[in-house]
ZALOKE-73953 format. One line per 4 residues: number of its first residue (from 1); for each residue x, y, z of C-alpha. Coordinates in pm, 1 decimal. Layout:
# ZALOKE-73953
NUM) X:Y:Z  ...
***
This chain:
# ZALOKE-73953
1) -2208.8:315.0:9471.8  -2159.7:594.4:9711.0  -2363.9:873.2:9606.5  -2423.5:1263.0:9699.2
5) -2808.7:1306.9:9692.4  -2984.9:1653.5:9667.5  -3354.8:1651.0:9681.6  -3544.3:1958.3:9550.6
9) -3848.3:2018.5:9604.2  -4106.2:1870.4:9827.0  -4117.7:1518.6:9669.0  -3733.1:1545.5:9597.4
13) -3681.7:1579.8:9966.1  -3911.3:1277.5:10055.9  -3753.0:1040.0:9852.2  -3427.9:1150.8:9976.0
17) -3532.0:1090.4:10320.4  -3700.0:735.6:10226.6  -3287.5:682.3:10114.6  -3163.5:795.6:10427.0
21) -3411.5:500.2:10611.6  -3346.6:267.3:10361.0  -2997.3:321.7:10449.2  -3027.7:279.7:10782.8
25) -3233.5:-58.8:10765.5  -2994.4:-216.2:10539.7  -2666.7:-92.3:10605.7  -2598.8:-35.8:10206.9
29) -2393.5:278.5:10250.5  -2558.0:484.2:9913.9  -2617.6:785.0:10085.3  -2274.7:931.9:10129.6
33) -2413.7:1280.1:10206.2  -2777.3:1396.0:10149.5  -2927.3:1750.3:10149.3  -3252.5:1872.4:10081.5
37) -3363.7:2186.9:9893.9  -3668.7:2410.5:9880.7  -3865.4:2723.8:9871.0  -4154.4:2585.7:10119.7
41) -4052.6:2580.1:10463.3  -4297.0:2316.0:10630.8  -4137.0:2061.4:10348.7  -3826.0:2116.2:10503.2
45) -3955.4:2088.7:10867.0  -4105.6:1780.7:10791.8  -3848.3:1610.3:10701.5  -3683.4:1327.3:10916.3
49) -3335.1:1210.5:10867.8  -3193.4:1496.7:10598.3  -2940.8:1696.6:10836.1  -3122.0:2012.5:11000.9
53) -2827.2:2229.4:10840.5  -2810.3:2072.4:10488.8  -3197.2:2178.6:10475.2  -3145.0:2478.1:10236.9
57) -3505.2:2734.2:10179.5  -3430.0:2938.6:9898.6  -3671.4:3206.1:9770.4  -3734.5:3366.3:10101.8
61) -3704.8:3765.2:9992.9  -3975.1:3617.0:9699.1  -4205.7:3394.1:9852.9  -4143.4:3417.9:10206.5
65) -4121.2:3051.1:10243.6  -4424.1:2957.7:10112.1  -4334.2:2798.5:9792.2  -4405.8:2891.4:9423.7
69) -4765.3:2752.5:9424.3  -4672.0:2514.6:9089.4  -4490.0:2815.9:8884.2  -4187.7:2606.7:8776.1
73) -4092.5:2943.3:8606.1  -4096.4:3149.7:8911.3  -3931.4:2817.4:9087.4  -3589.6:2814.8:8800.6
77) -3555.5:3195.2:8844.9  -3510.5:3118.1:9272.4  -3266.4:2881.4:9208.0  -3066.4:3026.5:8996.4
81) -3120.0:3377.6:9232.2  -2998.7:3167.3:9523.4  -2771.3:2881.6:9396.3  -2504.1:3016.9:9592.9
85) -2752.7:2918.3:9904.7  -2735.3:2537.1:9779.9  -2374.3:2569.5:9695.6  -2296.5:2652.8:10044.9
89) -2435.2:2291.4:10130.0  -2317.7:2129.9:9891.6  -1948.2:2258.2:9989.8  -1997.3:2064.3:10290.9
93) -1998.8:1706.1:10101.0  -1736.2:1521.6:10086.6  -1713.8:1497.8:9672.5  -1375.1:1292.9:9667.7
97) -1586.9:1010.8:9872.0  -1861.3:1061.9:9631.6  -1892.0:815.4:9291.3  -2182.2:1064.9:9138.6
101) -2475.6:1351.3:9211.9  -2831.7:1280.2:9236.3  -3053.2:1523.4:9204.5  -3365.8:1431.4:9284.3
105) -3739.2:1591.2:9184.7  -4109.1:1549.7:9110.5  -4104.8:1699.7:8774.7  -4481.8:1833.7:8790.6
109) -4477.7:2099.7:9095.7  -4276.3:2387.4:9115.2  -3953.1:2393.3:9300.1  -3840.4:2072.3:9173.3
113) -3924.4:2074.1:8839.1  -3800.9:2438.3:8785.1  -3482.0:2404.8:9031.1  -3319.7:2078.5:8964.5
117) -3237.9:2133.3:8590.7  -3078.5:2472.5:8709.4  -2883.6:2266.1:8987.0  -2769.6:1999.6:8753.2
121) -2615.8:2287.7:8516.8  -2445.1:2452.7:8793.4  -2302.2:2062.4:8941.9  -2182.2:1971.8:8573.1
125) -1964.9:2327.0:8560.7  -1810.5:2263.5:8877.2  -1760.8:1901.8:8925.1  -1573.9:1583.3:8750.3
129) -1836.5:1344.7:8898.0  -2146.0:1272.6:8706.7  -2465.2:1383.9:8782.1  -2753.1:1217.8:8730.4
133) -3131.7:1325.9:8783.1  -3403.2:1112.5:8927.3  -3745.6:1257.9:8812.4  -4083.0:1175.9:8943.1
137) -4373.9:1224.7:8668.0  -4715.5:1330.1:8773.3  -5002.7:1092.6:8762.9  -5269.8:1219.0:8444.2
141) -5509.9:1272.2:8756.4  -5323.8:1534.3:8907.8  -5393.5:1816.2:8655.1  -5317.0:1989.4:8326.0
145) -5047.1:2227.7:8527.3  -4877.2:1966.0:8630.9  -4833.1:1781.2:8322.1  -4718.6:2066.0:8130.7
149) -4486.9:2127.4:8422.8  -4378.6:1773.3:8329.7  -4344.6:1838.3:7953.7  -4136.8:2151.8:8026.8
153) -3918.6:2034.5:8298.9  -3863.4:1693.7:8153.0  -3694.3:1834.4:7836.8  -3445.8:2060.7:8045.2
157) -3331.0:1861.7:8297.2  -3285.9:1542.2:8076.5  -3022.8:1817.2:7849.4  -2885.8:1890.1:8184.8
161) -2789.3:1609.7:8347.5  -2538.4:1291.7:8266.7  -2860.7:1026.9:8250.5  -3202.2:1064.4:8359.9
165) -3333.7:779.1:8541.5  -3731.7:821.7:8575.9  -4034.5:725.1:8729.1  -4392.9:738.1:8585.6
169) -4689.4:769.1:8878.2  -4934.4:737.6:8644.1  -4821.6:361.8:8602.4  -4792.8:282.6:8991.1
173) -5102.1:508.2:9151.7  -5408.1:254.0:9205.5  -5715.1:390.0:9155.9  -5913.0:462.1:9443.1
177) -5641.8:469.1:9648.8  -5576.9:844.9:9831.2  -5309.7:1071.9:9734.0  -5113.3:1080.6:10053.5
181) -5134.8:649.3:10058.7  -5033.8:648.7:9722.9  -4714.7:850.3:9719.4  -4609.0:674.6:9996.0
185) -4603.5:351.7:9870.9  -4481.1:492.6:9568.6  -4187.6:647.7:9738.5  -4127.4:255.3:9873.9
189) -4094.7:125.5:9545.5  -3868.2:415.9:9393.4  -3626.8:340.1:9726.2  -3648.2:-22.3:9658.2
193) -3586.9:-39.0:9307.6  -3299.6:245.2:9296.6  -3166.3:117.9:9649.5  -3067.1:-232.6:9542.9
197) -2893.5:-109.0:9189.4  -2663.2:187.0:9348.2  -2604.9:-44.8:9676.4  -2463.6:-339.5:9429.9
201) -2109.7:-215.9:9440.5  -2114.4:-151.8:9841.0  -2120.8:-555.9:9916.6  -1829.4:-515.8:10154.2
205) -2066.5:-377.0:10415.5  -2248.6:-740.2:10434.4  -1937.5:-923.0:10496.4  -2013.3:-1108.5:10169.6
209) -1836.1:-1167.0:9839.5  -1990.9:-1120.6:9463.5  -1936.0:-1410.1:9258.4  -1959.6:-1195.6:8927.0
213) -1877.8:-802.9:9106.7  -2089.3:-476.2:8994.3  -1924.0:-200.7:9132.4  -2016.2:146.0:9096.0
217) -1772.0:170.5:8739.2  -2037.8:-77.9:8574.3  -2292.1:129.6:8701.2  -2159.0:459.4:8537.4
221) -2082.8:251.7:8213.6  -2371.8:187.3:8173.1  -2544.2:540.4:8235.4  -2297.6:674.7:8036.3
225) -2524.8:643.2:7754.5  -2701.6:947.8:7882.6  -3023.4:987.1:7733.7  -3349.2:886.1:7969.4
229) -3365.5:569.2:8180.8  -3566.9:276.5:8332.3  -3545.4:31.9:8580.3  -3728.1:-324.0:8628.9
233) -3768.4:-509.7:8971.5  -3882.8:-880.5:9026.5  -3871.4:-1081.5:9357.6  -3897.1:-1384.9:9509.9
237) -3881.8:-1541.3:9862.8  -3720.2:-1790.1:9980.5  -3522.0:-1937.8:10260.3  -3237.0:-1730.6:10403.7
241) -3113.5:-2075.4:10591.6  -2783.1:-2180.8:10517.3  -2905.3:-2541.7:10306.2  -2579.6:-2690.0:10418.8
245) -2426.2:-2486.6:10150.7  -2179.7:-2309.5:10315.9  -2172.7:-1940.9:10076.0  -1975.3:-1885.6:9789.6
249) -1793.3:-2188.5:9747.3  -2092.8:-2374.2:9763.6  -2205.1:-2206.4:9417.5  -1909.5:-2388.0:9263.9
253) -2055.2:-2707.7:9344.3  -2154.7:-2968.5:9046.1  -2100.8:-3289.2:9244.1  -2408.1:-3488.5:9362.1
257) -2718.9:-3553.0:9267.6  -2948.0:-3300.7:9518.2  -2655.2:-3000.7:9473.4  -2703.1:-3048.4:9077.1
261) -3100.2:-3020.6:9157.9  -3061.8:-2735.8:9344.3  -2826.2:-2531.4:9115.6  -3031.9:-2613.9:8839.4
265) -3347.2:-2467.2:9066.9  -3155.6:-2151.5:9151.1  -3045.9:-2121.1:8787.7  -3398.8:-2136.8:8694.7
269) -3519.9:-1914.7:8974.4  -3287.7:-1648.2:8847.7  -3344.7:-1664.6:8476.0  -3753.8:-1639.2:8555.5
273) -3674.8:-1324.6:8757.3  -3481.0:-1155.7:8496.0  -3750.2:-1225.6:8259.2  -4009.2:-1071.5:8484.9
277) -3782.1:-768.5:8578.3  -3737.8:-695.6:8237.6  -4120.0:-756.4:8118.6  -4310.4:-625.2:8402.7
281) -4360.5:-322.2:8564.7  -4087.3:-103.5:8476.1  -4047.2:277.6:8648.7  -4086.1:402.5:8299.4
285) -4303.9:201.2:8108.7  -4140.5:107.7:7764.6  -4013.9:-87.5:7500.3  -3717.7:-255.9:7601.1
289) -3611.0:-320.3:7234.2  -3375.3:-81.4:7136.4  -3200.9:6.4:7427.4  -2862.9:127.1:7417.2
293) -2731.7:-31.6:7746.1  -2855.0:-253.6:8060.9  -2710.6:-354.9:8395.8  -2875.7:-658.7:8600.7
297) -2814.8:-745.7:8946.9  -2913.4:-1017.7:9138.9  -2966.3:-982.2:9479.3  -3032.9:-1232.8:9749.5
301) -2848.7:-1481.6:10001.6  -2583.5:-1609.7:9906.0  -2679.1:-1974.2:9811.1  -2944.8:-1842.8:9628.1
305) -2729.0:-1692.2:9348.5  -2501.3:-1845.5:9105.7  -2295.0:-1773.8:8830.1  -2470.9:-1968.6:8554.8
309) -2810.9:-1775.9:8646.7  -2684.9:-1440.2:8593.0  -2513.4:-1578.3:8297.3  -2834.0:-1701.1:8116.0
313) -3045.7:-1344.3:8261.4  -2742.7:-1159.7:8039.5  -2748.2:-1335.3:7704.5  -3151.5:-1292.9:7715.3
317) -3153.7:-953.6:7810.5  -2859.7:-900.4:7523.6  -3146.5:-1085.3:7313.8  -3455.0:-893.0:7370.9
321) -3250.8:-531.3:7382.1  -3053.4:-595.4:7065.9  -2754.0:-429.3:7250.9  -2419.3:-558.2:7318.6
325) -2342.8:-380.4:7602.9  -2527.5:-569.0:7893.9  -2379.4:-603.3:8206.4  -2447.1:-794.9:8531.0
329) -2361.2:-950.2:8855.7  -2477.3:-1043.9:9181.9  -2530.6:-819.4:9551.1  -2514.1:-1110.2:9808.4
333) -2732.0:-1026.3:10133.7  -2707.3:-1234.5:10412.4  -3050.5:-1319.7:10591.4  -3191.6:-1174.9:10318.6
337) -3539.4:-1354.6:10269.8  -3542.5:-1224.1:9905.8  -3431.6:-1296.4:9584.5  -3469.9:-995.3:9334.8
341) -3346.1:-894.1:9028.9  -3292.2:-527.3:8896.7  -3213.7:-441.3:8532.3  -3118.3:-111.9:8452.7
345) -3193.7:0.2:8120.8  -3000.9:286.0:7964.8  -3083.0:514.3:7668.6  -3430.0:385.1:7624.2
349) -3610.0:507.9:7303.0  -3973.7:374.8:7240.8  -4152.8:522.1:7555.6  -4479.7:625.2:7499.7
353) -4499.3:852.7:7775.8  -4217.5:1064.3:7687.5  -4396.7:1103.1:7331.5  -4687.1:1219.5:7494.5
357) -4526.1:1470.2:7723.7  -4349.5:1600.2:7415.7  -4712.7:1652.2:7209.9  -4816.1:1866.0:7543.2
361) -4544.0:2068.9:7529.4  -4536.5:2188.3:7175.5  -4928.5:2238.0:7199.5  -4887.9:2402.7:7524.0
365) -4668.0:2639.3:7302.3  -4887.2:2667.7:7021.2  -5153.6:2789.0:7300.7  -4924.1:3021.2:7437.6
369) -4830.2:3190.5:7081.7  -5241.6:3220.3:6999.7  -5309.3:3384.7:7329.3  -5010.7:3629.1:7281.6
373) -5123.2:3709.4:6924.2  -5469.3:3743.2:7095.0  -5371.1:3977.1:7330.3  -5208.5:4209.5:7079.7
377) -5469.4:4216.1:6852.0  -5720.5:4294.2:7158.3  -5466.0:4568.6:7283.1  -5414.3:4749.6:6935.2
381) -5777.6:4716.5:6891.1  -5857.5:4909.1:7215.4  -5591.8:5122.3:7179.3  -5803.9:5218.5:6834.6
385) -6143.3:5248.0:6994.4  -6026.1:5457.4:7282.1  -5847.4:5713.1:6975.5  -6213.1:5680.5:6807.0
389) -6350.9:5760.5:7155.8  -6151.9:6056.9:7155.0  -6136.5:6256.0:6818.2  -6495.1:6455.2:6867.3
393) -6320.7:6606.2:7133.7  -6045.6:6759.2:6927.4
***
């Protein structure tokens, strides 16, 4: 799936950058174009592989290009002051290469979480192609603004945007581990996780064939539930050596005693994975009864994957979600030392975290209502002792 990504934000820009590397390493071909946007100019200079003129700082006549200091209020008014800045860049993709937008943001600072539901507005008026949002949550360590950040953002840009794939850092930070170490290995995992589901349906770049294809139209089936979603990730290695196998028409095989033993291994192997993919650490932890649609890929060498596997991995997945619409195939990497499975799970409803950002936000608005009464009733009052102050002198 070739995709135009747009990072906002500090961590937005990161992770897009992490792509761009991941890209290079594995020769997927996801990133079709990538551009980065922000108010703080060091972000931008510290970037790596984002192009030096699809680097867009916004906000300069209002913060000078020091950022918005967490104000994801002060960081939506910016972008939509200076969207034509970002549209500018964004003229210079390529969209009729492009499968779908990615805008991509921590959703507890303030560029990002302010500026990419603005962004995926303006992207949805203009363009056919779907856009989809990619939003980081803040670890509970990081601080009340940041949360409620969260809680507001999280509610706009999910509106705004076709699906809204997530990740939770307060599931993935270890504790004791520094902020700096832990962001980067969380950025890892995000580019892992997201880089073997969007690459599925670029296989022609490894010279290999899918037995069962997922090309980027299964992918947007099954976002097309919109709503918020999750993704699960289990691996396993094993020998990228050819075992005499010869590829894909090797997987056809039944003949013979030691092929039968070792399709009924990988079948196994593949099954477990799905299992663990689906019931392990998700990006979004959840219940993953209920969901309205899921996508699993396999990924691996060639003569590690078979038909029957990924066969099995659906129906159980179709099982535990209750839905009808599960999808899956394999993404064949030769050399690959790796077998993994993905599962994509679309329009997920029973996430506790979500409920939780939802309870700060309406108290954060309850707080906000009290301290505006407050404030009136401390200005009228005022304004009534400085008229008491002032009758003996009429």
């Amino acid at each position: 799936m070739k995709l135009a990504m747009i990072g906002f934000g500090q961590a937005g820009g990161k992770i897009v950058d992490k792509f761009l590397e991941y890209d290079e390493e594995t020769d997927s071909g996801i990133v079709r174009s990538a551009v980065a946007v922000n108010t703080a100019k060091a972000d931008l200079l510290g970037l790596e592989r984002v192009p030096e003129e699809n680097r867009v700082l916004i906000g300069q006549a209002r913060v000078k290009g020091h950022g918005v200091g967490a104000d994801n209020e002060l960081g939506a008014e910016i972008a939509e002051e200076d969207i034509d800045e970002v549209q500018g860049a964004i003229d210079n993709i390529p969209v009729h290469e492009v499968d779908a937008f990615l805008v991509i943001a921590g959703l507890g600072g303030g560029t990002g979480s302010g500026g990419s539901p603005v962004l995926a507005k303006h992207l949805k008026r203009i363009y056919t192609e779907p856009v989809y949002g990619l939003g980081i949550l803040p670890g509970s360590d990081e601080g009340g603004i940041y949360t409620l950040n969260a809680a507001r953002s999280f509610q706009t840009f999910v509106r705004e945007v076709d699906n809204l794939l997530v990740f939770d850092n307060d599931a993935w930070r270890k504790t004791g581990e520094s902020m700096e170490a832990g962001y980067e290995e969380i950025n890892d995992e995000i580019v892992k996780r997201f880089g073997i589901l969007f690459g599925a349906g670029e296989v022609e770049q490894h010279g290999e064939v899918a037995e069962s294809v997922v090309d980027s139209s299964e992918i947007i089936n099954t976002l097309a539930s919109s709503g918020v979603s999750t993704v699960g990730y289990a691996a396993e290695e094993v020998d990228p050596g050819d075992s005499n196998d010869g590829g894909l028409l090797s997987r056809f095989k039944s003949d013979g005693s030691s092929d039968s033993m070792e399709a009924a291994n990988t079948t196994n192997r593949i099954t477990s994975l799905v299992r663990k993919a689906a019931l392990g650490r998700l990006t979004l932890p959840c219940e993953i009864d209920g969901a309205e649609r899921a996508l699993l890929v396999l990924s691996g060498p060639p003569h590690h994957l078979n038909r029957k596997g990924i066969e099995r991995g659906r129906k159980w997945l179709e099982e535990q979600t209750g839905s009808m619409e599960v999808r899956g195939g394999d993404y064949p990497v030769t050399n690959s030392q790796y077998v993994a499975s993905v599962i994509l799970l679309s329009g997920v409803h029973n996430v506790p975290r979500i409920k939780e950002l939802q309870q700060v936000a309406i108290e954060a608005q309850e707080n906000i209502d009290d301290i505006r009464a407050e404030s009136e009733e401390n200005l009228e009052q005022l304004v009534e002792d400085d008229e008491d102050e002032l009758d003996p002198l009429f």
